[in-house]
TISE-458370 format. One line per 3 residues: number of its first residue (from 1); for each residue x, y, z of N, C-alpha, C. Coordinates in steps of 0.02 Angstrom, whole numbers. Layout:
<atoms>
NUM = X:Y:Z:X:Y:Z:X:Y:Z; ...
</atoms>
This chain:
<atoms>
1 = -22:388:343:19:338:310:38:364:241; 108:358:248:116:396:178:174:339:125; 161:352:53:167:329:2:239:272:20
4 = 290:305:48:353:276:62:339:241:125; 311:260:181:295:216:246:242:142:219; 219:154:168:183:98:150:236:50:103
7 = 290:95:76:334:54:53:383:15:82; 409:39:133:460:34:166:420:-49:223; 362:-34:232:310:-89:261:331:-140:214
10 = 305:-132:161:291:-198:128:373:-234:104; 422:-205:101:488:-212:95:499:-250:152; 492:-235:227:491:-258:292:458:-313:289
13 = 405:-324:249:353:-386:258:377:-452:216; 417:-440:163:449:-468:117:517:-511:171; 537:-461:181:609:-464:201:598:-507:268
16 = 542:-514:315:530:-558:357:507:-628:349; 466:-628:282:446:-686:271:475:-726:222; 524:-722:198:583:-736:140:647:-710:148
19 = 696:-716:215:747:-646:228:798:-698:192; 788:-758:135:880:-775:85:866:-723:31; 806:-697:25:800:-635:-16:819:-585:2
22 = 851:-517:-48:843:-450:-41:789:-423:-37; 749:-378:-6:704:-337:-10:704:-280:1; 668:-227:-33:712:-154:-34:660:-107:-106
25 = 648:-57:-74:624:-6:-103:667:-12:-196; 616:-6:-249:649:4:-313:691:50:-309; 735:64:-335:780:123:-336:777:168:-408
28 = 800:207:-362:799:280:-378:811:300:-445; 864:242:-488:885:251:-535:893:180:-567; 837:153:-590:824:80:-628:890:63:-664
31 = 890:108:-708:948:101:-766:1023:85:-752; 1037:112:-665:1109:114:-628:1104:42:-570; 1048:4:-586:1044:-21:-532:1071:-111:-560
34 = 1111:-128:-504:1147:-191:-523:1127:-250:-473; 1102:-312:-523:1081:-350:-477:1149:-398:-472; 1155:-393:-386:1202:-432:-350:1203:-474:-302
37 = 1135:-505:-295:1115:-549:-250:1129:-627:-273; 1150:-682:-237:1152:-749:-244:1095:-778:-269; 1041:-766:-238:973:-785:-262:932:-743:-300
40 = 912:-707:-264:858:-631:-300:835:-583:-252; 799:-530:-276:784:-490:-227:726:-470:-259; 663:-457:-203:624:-396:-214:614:-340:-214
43 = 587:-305:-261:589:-225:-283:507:-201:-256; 494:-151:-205:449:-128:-220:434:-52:-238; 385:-54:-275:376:14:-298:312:25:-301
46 = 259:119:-278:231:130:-299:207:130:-343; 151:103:-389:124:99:-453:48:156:-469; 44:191:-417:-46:233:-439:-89:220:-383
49 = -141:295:-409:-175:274:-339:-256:299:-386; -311:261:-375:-384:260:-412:-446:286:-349; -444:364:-344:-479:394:-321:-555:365:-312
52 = -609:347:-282:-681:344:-289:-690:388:-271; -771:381:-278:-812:428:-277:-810:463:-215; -830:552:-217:-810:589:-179:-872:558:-125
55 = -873:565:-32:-915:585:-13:-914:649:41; -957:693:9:-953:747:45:-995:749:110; -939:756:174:-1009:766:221:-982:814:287
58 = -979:878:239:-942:923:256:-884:937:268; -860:900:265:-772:872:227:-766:823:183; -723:832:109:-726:767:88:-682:715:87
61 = -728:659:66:-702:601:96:-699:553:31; -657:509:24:-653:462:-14:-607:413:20; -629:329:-22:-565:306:-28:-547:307:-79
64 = -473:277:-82:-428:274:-147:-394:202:-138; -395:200:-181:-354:89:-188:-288:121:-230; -232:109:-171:-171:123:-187:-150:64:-208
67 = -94:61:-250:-73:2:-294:20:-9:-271; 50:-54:-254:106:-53:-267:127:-122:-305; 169:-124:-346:211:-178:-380:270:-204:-353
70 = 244:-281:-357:338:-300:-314:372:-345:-366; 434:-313:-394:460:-337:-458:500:-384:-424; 507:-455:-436:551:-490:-417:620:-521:-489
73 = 656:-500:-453:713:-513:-510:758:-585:-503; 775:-637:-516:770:-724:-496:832:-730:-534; 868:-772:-532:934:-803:-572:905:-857:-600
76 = 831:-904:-553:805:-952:-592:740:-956:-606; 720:-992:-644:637:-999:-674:593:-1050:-633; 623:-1091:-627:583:-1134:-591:619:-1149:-518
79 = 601:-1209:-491:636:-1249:-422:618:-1227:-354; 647:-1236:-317:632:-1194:-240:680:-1146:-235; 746:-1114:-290:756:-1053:-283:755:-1022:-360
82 = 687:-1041:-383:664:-1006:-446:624:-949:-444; 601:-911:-482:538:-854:-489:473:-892:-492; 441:-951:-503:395:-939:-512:386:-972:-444
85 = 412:-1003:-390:416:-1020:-300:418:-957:-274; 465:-893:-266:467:-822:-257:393:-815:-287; 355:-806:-344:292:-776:-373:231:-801:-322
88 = 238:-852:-284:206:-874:-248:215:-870:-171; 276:-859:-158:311:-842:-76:268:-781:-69; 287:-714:-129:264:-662:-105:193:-629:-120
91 = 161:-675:-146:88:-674:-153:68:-696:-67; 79:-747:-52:64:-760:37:73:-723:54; 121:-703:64:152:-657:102:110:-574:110
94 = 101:-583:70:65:-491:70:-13:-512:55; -38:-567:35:-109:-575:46:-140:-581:92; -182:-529:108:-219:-521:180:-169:-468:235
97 = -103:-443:202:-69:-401:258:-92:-349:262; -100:-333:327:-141:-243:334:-89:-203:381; -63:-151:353:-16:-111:406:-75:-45:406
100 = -81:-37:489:-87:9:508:-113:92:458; -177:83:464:-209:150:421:-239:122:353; -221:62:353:-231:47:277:-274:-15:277
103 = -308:-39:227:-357:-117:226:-320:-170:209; -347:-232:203:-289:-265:196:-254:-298:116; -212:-315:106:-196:-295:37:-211:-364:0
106 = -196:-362:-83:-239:-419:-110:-211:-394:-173; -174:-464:-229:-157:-474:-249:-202:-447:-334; -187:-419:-376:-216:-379:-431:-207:-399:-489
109 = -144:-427:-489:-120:-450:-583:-38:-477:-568; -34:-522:-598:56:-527:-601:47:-518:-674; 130:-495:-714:145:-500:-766:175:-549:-805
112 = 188:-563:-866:215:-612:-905:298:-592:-859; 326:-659:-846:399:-670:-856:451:-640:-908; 487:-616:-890:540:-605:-932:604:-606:-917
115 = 651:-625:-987:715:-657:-956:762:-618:-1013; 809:-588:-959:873:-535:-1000:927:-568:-984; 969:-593:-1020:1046:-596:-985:1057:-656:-957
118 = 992:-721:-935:999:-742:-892:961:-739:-829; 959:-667:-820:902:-644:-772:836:-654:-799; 789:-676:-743:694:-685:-737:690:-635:-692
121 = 648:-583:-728:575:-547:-683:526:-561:-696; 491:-525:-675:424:-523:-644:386:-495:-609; 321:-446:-603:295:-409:-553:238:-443:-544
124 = 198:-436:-482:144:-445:-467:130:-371:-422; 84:-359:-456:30:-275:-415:-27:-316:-363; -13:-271:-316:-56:-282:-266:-89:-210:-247
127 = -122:-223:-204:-191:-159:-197:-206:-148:-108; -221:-104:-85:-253:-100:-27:-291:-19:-24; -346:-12:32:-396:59:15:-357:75:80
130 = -347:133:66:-320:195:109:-366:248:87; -380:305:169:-445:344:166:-411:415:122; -444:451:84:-424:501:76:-465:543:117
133 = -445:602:146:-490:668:188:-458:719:179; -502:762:175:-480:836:177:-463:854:242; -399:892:243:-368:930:294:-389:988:290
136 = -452:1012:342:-478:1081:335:-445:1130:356; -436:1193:338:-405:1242:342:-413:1292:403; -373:1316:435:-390:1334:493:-462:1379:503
139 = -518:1365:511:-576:1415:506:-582:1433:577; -586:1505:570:-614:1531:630:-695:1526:646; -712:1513:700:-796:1485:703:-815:1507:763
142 = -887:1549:754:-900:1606:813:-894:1583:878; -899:1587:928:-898:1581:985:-957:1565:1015; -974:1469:1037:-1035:1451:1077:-1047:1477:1156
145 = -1101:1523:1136:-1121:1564:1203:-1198:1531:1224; -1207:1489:1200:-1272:1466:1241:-1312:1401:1200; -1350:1333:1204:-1354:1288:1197:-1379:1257:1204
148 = -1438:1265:1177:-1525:1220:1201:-1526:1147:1152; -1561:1121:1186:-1555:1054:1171:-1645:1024:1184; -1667:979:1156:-1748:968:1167:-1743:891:1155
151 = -1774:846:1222:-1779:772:1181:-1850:742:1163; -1872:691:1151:-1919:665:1123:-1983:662:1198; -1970:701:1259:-2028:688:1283:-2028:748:1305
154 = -2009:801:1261:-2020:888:1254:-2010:919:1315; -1937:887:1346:-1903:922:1383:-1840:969:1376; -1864:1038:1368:-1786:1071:1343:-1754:1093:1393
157 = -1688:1096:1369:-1631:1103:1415:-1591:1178:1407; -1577:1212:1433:-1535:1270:1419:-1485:1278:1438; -1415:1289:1422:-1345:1282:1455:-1320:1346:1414
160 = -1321:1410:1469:-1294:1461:1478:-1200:1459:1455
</atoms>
């Protein structure tokens, strides 16, 4: 599961459970980007990912609690087509969702409101543990030519 398949998920998850909204990967270029929706739309974006502790057990292993932010951008502040009804649609909505490879996700911090132009945002970060593992490198490893085995009533086995 990778960084954009987890995005492109939670965009999908939005967009099913709220579809008078936009929902849609942040773009590429914040500064070029024009909001043109009747109501509002959600933005999501990768925000970081918080490595734990390694465990080594002959490959290593960790998890990591990947973070994404879903900026919602509103024409209004309050009502049933305000930001702070959206601040709460998409808290449900992704609380408790688990796609495939990943745990299930859970709500981390929203931010203070803010209002430009007329326009209300707002993000709320959410969290879910995805495994990290090492992809071992092709090792060549001698060749099993024979294979004894012994169990607890000291019967051994030999396989030629």
């Amino acid at each position: 599961m990778t960084i954009a398949d987890i995005e492109a998920a939670l965009a999908a998850r939005i967009a099913a459970n709220l579809p008078e909204i936009a929902a849609e990967g942040f773009p590429e270029r914040p500064d070029d980007y024009r909001f043109n929706h009747n109501l509002g739309v959600a933005l999501v974006r990768y925000s970081g990912t918080v490595f734990n502790e390694v465990r080594d057990i002959g490959v290593i292993l960790q998890e990591s609690q990947v973070e994404f932010e879903i900026v919602l951008i509103m024409k209004r502040l309050r009502g049933g087509s305000g930001l702070y009804n959206y601040l709460d649609a998409v808290r449900l909505a992704l609380t408790g969702y688990r796609i495939p490879g990943t745990a299930k996700f859970w709500p981390v911090k929203t931010a203070d409101p803010v209002q430009e132009q007329g326009i209300w945002q707002c993000s709320t970060t959410f969290a879910t543990i995805i495994p990290a593992v090492e992809v071992p490198d092709d090792e060549v490893l001698p060749f099993l030519k024979q294979l004894t085995t012994s169990d607890n009533f000291g019967d051994v086995t030999t396989i030629p």
